[in-house]
C-alpha positions in Angstrom: 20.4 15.0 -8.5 24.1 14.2 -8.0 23.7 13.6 -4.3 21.1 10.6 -4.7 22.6 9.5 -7.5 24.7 6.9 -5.9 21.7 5.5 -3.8 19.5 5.3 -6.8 21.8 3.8 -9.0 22.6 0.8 -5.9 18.7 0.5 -5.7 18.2 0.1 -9.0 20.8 -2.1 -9.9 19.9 -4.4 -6.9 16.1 -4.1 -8.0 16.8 -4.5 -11.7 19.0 -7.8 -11.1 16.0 -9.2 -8.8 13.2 -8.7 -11.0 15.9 -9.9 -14.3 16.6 -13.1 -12.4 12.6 -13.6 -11.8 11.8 -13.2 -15.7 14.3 -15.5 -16.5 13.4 -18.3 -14.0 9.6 -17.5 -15.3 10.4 -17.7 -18.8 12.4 -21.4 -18.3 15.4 -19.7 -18.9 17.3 -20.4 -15.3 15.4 -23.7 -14.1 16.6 -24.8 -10.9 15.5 -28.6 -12.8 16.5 -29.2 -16.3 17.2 -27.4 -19.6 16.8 -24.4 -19.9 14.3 -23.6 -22.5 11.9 -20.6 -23.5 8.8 -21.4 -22.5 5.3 -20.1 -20.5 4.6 -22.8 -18.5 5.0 -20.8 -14.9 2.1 -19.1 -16.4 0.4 -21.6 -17.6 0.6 -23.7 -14.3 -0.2 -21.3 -11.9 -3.4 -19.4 -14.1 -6.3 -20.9 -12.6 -5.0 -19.2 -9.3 -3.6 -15.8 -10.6 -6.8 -14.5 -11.9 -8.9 -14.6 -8.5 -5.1 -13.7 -7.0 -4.8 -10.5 -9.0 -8.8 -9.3 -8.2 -7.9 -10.0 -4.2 -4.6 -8.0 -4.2 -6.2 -5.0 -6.6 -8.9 -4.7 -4.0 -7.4 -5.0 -0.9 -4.6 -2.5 -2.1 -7.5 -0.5 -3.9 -9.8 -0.3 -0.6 -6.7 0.5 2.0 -5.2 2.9 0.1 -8.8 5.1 -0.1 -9.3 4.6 3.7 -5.6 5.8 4.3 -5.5 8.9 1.6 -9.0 9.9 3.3 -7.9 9.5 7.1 -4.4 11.0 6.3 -6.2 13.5 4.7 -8.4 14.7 7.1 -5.3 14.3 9.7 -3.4 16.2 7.9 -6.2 19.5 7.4 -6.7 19.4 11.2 -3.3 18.9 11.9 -2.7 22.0 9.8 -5.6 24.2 11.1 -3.8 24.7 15.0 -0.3 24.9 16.0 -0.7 23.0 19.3 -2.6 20.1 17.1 -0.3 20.1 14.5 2.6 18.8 16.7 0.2 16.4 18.4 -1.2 14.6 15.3 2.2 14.8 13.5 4.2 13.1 16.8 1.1 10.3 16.4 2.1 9.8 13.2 5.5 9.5 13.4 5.1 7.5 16.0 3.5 4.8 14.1 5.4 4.5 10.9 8.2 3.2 12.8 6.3 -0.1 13.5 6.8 -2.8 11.9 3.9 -4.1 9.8 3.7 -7.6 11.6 4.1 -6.4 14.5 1.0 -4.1 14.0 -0.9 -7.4 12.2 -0.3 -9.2 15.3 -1.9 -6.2 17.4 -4.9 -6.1 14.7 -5.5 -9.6 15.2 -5.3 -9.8 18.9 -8.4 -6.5 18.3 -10.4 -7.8 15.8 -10.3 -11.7 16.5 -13.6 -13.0 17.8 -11.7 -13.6 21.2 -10.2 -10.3 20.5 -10.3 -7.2 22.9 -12.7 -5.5 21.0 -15.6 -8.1 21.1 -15.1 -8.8 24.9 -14.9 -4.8 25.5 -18.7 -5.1 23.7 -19.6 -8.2 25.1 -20.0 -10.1 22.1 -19.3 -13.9 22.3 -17.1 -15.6 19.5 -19.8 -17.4 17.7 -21.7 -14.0 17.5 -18.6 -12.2 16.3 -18.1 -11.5 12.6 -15.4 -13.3 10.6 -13.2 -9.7 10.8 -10.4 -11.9 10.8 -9.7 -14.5 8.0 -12.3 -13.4 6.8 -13.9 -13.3 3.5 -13.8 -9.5 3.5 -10.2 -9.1 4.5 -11.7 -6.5 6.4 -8.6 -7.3 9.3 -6.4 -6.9 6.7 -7.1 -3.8 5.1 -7.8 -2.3 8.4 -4.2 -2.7 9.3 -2.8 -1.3 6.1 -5.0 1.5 6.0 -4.1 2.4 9.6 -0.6 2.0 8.7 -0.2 3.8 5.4 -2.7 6.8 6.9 0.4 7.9 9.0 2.3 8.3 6.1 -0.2 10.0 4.1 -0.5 12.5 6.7 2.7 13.1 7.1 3.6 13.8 3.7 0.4 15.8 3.0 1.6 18.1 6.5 5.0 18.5 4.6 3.2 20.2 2.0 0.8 22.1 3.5 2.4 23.5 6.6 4.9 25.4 4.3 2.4 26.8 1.7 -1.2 26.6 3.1 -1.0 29.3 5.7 0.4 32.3 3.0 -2.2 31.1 0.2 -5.8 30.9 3.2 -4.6 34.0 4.1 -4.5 35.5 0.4 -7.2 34.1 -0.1 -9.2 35.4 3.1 -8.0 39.0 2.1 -10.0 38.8 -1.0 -13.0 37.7 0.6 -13.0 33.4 0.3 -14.6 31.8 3.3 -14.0 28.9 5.2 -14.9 26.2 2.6 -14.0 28.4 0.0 -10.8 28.2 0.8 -10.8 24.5 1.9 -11.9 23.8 -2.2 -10.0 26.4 -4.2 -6.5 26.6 -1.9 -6.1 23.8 0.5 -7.0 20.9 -1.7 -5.6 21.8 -4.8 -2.2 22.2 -2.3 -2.5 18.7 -1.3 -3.8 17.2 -4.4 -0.3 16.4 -5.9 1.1 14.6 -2.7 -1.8 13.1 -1.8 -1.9 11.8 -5.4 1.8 10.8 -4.7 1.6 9.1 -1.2 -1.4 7.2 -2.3 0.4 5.6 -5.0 3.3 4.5 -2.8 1.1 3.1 -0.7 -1.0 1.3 -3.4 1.9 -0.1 -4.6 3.0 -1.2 -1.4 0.3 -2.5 -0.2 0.2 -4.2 -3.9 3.4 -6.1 -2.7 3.0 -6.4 0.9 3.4 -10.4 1.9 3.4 -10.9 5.7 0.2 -8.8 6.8 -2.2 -10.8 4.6 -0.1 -13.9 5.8 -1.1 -13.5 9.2 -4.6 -11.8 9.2 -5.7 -13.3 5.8 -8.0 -16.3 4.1 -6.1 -19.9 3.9 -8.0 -19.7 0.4 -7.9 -17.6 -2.1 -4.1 -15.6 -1.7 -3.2 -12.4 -2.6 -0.3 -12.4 -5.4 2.6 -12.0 -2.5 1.1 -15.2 -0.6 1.2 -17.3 -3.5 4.0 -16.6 -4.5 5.8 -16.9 -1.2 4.1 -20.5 -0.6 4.9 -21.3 -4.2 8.5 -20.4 -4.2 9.1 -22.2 -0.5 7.3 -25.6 -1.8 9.9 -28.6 -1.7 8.5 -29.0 -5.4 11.3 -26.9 -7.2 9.6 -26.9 -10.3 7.2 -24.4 -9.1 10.0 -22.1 -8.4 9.3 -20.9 -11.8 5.2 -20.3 -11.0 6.5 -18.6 -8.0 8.5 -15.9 -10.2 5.9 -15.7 -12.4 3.4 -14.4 -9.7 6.6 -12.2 -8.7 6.5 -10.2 -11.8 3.0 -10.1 -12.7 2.8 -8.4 -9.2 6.2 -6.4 -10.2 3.8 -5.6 -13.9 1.3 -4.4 -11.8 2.7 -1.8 -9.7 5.0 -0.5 -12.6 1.6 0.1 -14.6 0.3 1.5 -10.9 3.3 3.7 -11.4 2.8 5.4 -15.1 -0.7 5.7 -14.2 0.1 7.9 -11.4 2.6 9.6 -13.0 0.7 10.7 -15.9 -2.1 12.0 -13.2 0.6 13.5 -11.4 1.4 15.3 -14.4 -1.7 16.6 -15.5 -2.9 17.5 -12.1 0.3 19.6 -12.4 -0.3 21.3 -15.9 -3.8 22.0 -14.8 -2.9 24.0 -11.6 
């Protein structure tokens, strides 16, 4: 505890000043414009847009985090199941959480576009080609955080399992578990705890994340991180205070995706 004690104190001091200077510019108590007085308006200005806002960041966050803890998942079990395997699908995945999420939205757009390398491998002309990108779906968008946040998963779900797994299946083969008996009553409980973990991270990433759906997204309707970007860069500086209200209703939101996986966390933990 002593030795990331100095780092978590710097991150949460940085983080804590942030979000404090947010709430007060939300709550009219640092206008950029005028006197500063307690009031809701950044709230109040910005509400018919945060409702639809909120549903389109909780589901795109929502949908690429079950495609990633399911990919990394599986990644992870047959990474675990072979030695030579193991190194292969764990060099993949290190190889791609060092790139850059806009730089992997630009390669997810140049596959998914209807010009895209993927319909002209199939032979599909543009018309023909569904909307994958700026779409209505955000399926382009979701595909790129899923891929992303998958590495991860897997990565952290190997950590775990490559160090307890092995001693447990083989317990548990001595007294007579199969295959998928030891898949359900060893290997998943195992990996139940940091897949829980890494899927929350990644939620609240994702939750957060600006510049993917920026890039590969609708014009119309934005997530929480797009509004809030376009709302704090308009040469309107009254809607500065909109902008940090967005900012910590998104900051509400993954503190409350937080608890909630805490408290899981927790009782997936008293219950093994």
């Amino acid at each position: 505890m002593l030795l990331v004690l100095p780092a978590l104190v710097l991150v949460v001091t940085v983080v804590g000043a942030a979000l404090g200077s947010a709430l007060l510019l939300a709550l009219g108590l640092a206008p950029l414009v005028g006197e500063p007085a307690l009031s809701l308006d950044g709230w109040r200005e910005v509400a018919p847009d945060l409702g639809t806002s909120i549903r389109i960041s909780l589901g795109i966050a929502a949908a690429s985090t079950a495609i990633a803890a399911f990919v990394g998942l599986c990644i992870a079990l047959a990474a675990t199941a072979a030695v030579r395997r193991s190194r292969l699908l764990g060099t993949l995945a290190s190889l791609t959480i060092p790139i850059p999420h806009l730089v992997g939205a630009a390669a997810i757009g140049l596959l998914l576009a209807d010009a895209g390398f993927l319909s002209r491998l199939l032979g599909v002309d543009p018309p023909s080609w569904p909307p994958l990108v700026g779409g209505r779906l955000w399926v382009a968008v979701v595909a790129e955080y899923a891929w992303k946040e998958s590495a991860f998963v897997a990565l952290v779900v190997i950590g775990v399992l490559s160090s307890r797994a092995a001693s447990y299946g083989e317990t548990a083969a001595l007294l007579g578990a199969g295959r998928w008996a030891r898949l359900r009553y060893v290997t998943l409980p195992l990996a139940a705890p940091a897949l829980g973990a890494s899927a929350a991270v990644s939620f609240v990433y994702t939750l957060g994340s600006y510049e993917v759906a920026a890039l590969l997204g609708r014009p119309f309707p934005e997530p929480l991180p797009v509004l809030a970007f376009r709302l704090f860069t308009s040469i309107d500086l009254t809607a500065r205070s909109q902008a940090a209200a967005v900012a910590v209703t998104t900051a509400l939101l993954g503190l409350v995706v937080v608890l909630l996986s805490l408290r899981a966390l927790r009782r997936l933990a008293a219950e093994q």
